[in-house]
PDB file as gemmi writes it, atoms N, CA and C in Angstrom:
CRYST1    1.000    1.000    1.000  90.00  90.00  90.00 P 1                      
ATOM      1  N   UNK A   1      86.475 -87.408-166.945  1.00  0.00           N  
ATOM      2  CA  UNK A   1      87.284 -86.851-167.994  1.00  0.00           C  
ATOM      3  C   UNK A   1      87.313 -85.338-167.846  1.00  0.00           C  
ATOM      4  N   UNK A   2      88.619 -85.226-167.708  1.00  0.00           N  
ATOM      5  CA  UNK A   2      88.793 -83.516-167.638  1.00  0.00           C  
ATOM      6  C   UNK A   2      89.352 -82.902-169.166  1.00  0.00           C  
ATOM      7  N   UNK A   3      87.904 -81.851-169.455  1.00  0.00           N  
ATOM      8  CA  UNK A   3      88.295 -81.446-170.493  1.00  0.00           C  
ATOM      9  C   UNK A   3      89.189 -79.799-170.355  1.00  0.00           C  
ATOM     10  N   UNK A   4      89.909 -79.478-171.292  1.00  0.00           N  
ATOM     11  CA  UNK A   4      90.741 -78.420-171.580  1.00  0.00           C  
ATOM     12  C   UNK A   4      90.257 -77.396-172.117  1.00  0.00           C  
ATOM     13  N   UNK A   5      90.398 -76.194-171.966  1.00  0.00           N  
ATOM     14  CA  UNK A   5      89.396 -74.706-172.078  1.00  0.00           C  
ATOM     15  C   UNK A   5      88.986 -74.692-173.334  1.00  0.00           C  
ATOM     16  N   UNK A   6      89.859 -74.957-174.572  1.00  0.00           N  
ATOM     17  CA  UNK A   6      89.519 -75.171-175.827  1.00  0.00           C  
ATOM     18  C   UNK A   6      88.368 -76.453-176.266  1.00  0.00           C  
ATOM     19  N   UNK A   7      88.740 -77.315-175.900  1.00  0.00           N  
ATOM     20  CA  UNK A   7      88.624 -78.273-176.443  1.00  0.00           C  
ATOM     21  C   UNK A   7      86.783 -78.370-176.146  1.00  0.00           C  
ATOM     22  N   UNK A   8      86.276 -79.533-176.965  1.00  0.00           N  
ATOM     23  CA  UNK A   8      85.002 -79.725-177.232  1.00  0.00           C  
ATOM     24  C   UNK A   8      84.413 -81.472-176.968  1.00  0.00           C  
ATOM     25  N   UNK A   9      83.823 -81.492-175.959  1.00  0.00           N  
ATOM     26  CA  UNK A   9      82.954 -82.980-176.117  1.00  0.00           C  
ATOM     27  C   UNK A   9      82.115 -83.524-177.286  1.00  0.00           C  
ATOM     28  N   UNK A  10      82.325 -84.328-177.556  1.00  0.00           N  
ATOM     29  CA  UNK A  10      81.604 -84.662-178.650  1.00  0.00           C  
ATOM     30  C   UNK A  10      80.265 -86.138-177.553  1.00  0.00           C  
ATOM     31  N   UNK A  11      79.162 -85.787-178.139  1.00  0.00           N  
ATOM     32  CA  UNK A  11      78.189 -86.874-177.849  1.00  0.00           C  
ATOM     33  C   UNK A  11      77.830 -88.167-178.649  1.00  0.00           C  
ATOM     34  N   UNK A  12      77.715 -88.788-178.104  1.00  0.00           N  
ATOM     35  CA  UNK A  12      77.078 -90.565-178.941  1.00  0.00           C  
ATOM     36  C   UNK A  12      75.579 -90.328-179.496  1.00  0.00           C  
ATOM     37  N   UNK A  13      75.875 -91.040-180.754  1.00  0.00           N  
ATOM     38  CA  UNK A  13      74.057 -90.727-181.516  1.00  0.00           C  
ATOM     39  C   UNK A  13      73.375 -91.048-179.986  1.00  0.00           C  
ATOM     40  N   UNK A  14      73.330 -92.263-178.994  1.00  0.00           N  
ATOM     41  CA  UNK A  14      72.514 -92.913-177.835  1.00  0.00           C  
ATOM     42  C   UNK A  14      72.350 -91.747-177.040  1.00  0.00           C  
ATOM     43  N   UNK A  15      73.503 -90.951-176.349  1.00  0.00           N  
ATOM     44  CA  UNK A  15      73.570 -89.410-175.788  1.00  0.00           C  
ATOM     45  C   UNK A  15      72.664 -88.525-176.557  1.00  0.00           C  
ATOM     46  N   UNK A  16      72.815 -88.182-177.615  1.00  0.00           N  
ATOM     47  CA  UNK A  16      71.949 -87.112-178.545  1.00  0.00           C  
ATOM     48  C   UNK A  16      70.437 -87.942-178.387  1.00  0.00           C  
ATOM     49  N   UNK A  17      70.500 -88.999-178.452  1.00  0.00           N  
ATOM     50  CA  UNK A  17      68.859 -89.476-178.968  1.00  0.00           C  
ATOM     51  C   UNK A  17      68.233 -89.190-177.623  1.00  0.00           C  
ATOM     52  N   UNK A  18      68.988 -89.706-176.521  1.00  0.00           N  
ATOM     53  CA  UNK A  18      68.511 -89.487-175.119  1.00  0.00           C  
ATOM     54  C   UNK A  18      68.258 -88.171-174.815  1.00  0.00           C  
ATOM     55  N   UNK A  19      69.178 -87.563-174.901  1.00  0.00           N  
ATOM     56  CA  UNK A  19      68.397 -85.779-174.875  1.00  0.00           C  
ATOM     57  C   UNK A  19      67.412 -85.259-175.350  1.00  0.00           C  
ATOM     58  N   UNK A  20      67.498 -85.695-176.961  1.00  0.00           N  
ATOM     59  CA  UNK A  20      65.797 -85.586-177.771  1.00  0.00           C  
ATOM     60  C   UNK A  20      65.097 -86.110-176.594  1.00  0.00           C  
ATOM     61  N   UNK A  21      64.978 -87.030-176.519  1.00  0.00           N  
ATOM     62  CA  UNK A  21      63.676 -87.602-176.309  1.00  0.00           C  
ATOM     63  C   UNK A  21      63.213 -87.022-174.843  1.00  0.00           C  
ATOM     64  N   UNK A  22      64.576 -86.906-174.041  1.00  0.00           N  
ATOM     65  CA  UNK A  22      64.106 -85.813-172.587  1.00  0.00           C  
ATOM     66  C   UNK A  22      63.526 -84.508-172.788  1.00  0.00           C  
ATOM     67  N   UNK A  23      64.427 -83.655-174.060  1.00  0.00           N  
ATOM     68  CA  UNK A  23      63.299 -82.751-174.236  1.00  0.00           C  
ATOM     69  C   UNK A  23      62.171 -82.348-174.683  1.00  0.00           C  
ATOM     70  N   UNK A  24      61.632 -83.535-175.769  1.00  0.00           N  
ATOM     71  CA  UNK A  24      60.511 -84.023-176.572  1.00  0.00           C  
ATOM     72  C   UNK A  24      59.504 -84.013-175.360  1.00  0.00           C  
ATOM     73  N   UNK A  25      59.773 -85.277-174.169  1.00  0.00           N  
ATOM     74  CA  UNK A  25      58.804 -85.663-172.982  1.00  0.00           C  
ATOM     75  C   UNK A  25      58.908 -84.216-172.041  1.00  0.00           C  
ATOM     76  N   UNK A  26      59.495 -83.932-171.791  1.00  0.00           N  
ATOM     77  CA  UNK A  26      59.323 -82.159-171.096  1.00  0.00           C  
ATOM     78  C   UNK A  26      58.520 -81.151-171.998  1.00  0.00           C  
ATOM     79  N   UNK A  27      58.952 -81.441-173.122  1.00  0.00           N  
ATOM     80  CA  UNK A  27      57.946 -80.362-173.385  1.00  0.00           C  
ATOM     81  C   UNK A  27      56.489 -80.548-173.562  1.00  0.00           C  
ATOM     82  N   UNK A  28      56.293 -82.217-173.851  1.00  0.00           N  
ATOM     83  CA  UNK A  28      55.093 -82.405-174.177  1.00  0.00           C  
ATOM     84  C   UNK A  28      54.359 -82.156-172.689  1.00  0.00           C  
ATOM     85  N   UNK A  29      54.927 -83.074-171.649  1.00  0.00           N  
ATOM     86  CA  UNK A  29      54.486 -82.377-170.162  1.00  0.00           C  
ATOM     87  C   UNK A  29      53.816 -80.939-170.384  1.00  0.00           C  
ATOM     88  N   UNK A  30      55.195 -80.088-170.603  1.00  0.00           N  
ATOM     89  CA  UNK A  30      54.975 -78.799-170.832  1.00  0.00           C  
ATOM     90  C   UNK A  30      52.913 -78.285-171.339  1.00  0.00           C  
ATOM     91  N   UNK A  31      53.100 -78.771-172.684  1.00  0.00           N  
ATOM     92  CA  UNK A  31      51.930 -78.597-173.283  1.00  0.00           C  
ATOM     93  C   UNK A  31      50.874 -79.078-172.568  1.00  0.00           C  
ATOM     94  N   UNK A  32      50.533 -80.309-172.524  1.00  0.00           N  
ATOM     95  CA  UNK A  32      49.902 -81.152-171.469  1.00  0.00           C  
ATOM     96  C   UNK A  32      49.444 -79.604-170.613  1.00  0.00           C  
ATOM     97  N   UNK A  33      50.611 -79.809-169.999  1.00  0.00           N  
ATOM     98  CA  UNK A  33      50.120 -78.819-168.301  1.00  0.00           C  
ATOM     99  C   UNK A  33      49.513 -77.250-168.754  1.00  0.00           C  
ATOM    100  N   UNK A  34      49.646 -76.810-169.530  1.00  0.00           N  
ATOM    101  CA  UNK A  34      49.412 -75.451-170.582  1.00  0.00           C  
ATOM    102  C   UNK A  34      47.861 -75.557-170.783  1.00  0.00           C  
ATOM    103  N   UNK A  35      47.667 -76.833-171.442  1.00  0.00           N  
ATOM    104  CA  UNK A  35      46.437 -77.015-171.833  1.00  0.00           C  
ATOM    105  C   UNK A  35      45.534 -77.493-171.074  1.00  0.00           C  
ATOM    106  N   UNK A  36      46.180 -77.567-169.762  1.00  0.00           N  
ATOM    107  CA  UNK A  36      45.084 -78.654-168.698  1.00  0.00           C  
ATOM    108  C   UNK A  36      44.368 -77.167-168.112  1.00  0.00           C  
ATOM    109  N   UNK A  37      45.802 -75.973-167.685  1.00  0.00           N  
ATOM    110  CA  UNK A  37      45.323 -75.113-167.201  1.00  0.00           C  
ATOM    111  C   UNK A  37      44.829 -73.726-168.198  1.00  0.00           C  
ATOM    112  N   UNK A  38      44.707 -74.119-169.575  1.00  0.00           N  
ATOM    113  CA  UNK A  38      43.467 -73.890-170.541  1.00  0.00           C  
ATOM    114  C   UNK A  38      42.443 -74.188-170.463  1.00  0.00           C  
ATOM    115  N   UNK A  39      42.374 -75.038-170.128  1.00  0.00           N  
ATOM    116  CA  UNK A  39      40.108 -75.683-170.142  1.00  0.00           C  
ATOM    117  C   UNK A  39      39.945 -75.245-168.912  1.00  0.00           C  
ATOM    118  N   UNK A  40      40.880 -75.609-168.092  1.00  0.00           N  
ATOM    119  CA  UNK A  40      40.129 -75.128-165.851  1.00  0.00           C  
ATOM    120  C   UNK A  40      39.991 -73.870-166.357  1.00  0.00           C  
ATOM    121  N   UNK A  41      41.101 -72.842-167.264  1.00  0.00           N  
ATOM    122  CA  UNK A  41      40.232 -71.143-167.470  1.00  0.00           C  
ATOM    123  C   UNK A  41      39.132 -71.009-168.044  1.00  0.00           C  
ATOM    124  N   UNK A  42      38.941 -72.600-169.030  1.00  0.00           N  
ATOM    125  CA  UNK A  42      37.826 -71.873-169.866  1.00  0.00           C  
ATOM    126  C   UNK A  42      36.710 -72.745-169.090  1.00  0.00           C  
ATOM    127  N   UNK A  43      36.304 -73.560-168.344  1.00  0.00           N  
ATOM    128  CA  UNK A  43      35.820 -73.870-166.959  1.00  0.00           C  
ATOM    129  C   UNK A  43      35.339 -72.827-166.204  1.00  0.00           C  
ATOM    130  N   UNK A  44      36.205 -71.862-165.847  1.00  0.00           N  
ATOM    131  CA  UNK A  44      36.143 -71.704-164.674  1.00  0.00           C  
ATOM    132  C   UNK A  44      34.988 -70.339-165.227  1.00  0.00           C  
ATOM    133  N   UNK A  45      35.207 -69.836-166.509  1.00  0.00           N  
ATOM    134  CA  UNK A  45      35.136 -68.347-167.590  1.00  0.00           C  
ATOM    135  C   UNK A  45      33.330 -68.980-167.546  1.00  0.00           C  
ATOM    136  N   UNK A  46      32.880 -70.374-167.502  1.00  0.00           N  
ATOM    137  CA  UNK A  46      31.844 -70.778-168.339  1.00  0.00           C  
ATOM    138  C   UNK A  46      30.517 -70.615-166.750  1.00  0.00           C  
ATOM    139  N   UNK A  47      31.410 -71.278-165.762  1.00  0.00           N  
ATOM    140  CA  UNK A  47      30.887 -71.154-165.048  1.00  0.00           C  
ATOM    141  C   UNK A  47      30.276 -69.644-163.675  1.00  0.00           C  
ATOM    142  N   UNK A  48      31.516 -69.097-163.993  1.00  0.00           N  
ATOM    143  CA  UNK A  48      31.036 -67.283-163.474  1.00  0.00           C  
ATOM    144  C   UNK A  48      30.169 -66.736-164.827  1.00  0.00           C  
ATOM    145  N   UNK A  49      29.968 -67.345-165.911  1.00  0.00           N  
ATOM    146  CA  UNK A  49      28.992 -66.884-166.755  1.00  0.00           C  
ATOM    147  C   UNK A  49      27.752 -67.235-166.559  1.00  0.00           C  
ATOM    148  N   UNK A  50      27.654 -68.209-166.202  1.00  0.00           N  
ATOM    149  CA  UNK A  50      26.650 -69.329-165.561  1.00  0.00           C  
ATOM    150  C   UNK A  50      26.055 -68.635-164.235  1.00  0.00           C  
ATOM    151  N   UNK A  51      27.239 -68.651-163.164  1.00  0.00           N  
ATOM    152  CA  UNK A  51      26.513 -67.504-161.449  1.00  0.00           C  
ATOM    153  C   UNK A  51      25.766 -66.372-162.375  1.00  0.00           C  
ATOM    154  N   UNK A  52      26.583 -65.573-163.093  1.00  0.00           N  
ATOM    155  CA  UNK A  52      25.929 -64.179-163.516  1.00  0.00           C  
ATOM    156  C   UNK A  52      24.622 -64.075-163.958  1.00  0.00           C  
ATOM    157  N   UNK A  53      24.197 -65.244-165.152  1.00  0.00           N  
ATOM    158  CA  UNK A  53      23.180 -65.530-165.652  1.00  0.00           C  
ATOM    159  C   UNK A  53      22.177 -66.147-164.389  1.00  0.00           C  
ATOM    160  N   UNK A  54      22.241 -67.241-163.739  1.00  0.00           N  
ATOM    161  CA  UNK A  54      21.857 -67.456-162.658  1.00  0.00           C  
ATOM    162  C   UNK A  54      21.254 -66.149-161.908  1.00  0.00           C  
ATOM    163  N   UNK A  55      22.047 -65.362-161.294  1.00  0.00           N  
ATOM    164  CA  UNK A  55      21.535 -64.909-160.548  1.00  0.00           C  
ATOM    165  C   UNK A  55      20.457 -63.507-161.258  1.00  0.00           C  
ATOM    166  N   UNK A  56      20.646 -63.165-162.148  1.00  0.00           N  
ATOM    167  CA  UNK A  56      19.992 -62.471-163.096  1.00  0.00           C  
ATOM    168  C   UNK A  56      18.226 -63.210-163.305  1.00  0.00           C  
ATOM    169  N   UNK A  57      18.353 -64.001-163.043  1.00  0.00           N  
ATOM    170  CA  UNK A  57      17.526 -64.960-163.438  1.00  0.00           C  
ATOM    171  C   UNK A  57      16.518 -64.773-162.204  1.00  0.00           C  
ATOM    172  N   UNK A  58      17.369 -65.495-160.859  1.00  0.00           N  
ATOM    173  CA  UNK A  58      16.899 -64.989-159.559  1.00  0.00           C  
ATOM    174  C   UNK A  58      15.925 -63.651-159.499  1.00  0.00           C  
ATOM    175  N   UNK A  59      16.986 -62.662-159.916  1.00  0.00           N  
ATOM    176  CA  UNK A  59      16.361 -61.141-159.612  1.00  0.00           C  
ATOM    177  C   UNK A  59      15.483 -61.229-160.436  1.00  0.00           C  
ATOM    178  N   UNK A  60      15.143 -61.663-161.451  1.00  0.00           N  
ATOM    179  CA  UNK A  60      13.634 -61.207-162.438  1.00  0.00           C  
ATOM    180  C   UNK A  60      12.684 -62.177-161.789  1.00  0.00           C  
ATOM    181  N   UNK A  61      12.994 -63.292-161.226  1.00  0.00           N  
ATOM    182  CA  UNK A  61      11.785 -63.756-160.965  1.00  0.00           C  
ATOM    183  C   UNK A  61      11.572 -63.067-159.586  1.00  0.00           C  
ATOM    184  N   UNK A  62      12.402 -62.756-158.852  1.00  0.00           N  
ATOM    185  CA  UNK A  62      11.814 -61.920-157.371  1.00  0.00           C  
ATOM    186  C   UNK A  62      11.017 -61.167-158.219  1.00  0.00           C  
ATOM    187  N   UNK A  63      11.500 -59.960-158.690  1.00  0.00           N  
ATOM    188  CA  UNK A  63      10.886 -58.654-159.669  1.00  0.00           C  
ATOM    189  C   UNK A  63       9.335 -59.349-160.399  1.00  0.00           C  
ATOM    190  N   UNK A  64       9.405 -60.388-161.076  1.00  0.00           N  
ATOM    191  CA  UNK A  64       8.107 -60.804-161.243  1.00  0.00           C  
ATOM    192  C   UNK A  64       7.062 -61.011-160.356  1.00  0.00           C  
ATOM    193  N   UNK A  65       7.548 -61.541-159.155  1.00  0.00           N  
ATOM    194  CA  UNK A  65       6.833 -61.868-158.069  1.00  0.00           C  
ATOM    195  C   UNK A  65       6.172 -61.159-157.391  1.00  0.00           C  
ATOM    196  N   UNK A  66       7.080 -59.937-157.654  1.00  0.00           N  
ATOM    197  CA  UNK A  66       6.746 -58.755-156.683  1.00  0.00           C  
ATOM    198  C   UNK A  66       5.521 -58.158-157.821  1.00  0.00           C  
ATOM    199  N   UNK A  67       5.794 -58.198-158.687  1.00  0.00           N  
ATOM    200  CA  UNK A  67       4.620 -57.413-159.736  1.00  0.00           C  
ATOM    201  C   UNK A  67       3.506 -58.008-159.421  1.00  0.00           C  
ATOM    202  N   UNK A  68       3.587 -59.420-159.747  1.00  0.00           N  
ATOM    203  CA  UNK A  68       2.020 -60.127-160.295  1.00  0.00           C  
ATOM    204  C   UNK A  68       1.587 -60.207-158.380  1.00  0.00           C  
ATOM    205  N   UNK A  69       2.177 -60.294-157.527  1.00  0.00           N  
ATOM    206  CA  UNK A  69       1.521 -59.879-156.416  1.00  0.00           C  
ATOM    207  C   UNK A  69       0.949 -58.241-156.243  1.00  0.00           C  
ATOM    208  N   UNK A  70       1.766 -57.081-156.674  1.00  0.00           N  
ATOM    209  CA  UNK A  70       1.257 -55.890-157.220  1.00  0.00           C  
ATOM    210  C   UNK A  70      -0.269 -55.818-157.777  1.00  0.00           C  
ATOM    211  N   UNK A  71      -0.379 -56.304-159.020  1.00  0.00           N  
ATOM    212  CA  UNK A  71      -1.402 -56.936-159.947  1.00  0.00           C  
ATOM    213  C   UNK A  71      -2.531 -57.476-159.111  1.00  0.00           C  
ATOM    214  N   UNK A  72      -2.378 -58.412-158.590  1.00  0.00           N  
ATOM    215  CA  UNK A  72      -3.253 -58.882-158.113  1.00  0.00           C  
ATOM    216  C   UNK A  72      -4.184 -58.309-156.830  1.00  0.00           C  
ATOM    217  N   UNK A  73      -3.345 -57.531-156.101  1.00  0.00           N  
ATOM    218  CA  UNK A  73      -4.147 -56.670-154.989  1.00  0.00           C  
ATOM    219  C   UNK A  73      -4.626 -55.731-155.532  1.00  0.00           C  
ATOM    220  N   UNK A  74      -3.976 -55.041-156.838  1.00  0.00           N  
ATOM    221  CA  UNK A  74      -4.865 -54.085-157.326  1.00  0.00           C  
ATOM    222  C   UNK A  74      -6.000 -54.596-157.997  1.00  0.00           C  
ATOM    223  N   UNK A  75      -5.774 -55.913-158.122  1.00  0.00           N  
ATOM    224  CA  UNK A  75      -7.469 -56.453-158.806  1.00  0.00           C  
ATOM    225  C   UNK A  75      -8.331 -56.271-157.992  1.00  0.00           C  
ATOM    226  N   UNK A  76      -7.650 -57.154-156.356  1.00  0.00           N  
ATOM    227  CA  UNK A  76      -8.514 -57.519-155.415  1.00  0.00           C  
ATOM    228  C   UNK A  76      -9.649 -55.651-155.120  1.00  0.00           C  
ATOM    229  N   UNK A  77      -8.511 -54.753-155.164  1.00  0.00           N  
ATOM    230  CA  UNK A  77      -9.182 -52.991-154.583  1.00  0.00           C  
ATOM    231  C   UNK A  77     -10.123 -52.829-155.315  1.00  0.00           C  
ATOM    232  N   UNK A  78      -9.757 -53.084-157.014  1.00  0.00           N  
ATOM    233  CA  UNK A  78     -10.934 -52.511-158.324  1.00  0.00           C  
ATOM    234  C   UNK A  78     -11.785 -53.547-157.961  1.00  0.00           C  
ATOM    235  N   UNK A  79     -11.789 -54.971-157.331  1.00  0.00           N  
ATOM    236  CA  UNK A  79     -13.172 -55.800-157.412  1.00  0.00           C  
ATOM    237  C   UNK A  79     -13.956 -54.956-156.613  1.00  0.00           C  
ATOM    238  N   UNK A  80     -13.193 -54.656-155.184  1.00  0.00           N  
ATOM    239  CA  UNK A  80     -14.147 -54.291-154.225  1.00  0.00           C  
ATOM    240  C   UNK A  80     -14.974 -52.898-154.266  1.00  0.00           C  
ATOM    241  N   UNK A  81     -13.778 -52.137-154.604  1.00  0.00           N  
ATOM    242  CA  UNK A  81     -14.260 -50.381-155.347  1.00  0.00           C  
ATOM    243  C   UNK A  81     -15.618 -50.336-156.330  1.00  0.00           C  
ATOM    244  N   UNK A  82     -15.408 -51.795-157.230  1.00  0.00           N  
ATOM    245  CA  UNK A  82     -16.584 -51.588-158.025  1.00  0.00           C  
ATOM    246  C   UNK A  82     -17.955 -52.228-157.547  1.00  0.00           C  
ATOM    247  N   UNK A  83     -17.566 -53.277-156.486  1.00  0.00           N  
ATOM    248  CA  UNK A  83     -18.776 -53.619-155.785  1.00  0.00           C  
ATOM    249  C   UNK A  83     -19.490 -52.848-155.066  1.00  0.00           C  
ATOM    250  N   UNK A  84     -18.664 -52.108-154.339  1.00  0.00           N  
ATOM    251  CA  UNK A  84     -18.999 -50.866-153.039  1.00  0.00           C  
ATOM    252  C   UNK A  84     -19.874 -49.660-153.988  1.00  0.00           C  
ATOM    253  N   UNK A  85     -19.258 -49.438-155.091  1.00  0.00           N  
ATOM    254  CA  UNK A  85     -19.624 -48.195-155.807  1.00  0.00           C  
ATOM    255  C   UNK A  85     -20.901 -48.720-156.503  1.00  0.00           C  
ATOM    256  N   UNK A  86     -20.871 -50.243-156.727  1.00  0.00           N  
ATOM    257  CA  UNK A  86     -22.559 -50.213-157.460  1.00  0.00           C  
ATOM    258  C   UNK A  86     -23.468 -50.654-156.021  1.00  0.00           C  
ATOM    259  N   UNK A  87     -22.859 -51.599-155.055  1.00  0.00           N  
ATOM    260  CA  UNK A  87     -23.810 -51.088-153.596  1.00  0.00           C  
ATOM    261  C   UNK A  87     -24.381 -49.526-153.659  1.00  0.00           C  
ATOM    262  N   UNK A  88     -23.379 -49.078-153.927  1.00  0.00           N  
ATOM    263  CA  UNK A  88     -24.021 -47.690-152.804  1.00  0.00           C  
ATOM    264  C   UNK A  88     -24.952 -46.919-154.527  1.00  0.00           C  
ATOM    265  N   UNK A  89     -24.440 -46.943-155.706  1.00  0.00           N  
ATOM    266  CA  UNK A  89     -25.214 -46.672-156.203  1.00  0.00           C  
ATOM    267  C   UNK A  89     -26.805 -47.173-156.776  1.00  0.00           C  
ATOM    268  N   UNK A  90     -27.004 -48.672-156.326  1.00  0.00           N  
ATOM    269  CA  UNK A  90     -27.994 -48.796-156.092  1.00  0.00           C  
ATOM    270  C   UNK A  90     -28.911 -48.636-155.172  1.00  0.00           C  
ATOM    271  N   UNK A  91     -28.730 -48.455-153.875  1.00  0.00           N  
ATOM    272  CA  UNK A  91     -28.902 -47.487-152.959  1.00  0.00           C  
ATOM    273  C   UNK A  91     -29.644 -46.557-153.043  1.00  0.00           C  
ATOM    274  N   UNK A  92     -28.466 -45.743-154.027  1.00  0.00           N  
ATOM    275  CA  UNK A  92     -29.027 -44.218-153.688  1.00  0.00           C  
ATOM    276  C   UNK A  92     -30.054 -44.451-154.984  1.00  0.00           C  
ATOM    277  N   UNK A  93     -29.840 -44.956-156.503  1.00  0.00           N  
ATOM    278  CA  UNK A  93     -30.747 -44.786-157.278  1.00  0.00           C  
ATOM    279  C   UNK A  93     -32.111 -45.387-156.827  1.00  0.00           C  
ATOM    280  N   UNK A  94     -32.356 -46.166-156.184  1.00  0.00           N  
ATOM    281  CA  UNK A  94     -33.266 -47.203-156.059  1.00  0.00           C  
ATOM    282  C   UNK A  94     -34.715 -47.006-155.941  1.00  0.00           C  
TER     283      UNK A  94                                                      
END                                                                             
């Protein structure tokens, strides 16, 4: 049907309902896909929060490690410093 520059198509309620409902299902797609690639951001937001914390975590326990090994050789020096120093001062007091 060839229409004329003026003139106007008119649609069938079945035509109109069919369009609803194509653009109803597109948009819901629409949303759908909006919201799928909403959670993968808030996914993705949870988990580089997660590495950060992680590795934070990492570094304090190296940093601990490194201390209480610190700690501990300086025990091991003061055991021996104070053994050596009451050796030799019994020694000399004796």
């Amino acid at each position: 049907m060839i229409l004329k520059e003026n003139s106007m198509r008119y649609y069938s309620d079945s035509e109109v309902d069919f369009l609803i409902d194509e653009i109803i299902e597109a948009a819901m797609e629409a949303i759908d896909q909006a919201a799928g690639e909403a959670a993968r951001a808030a996914v993705l937001s949870m988990v580089e929060r997660e590495a950060v914390l992680l590795r934070e975590n990492q570094r304090l326990q190296n940093e601990s490690e490194a201390i209480r090994k610190t700690v501990f050789r300086n025990t091991v020096i003061t055991g021996l410093l104070c053994f050596a120093s009451g050796l030799i001062a019994g020694l000399i007091f004796k």
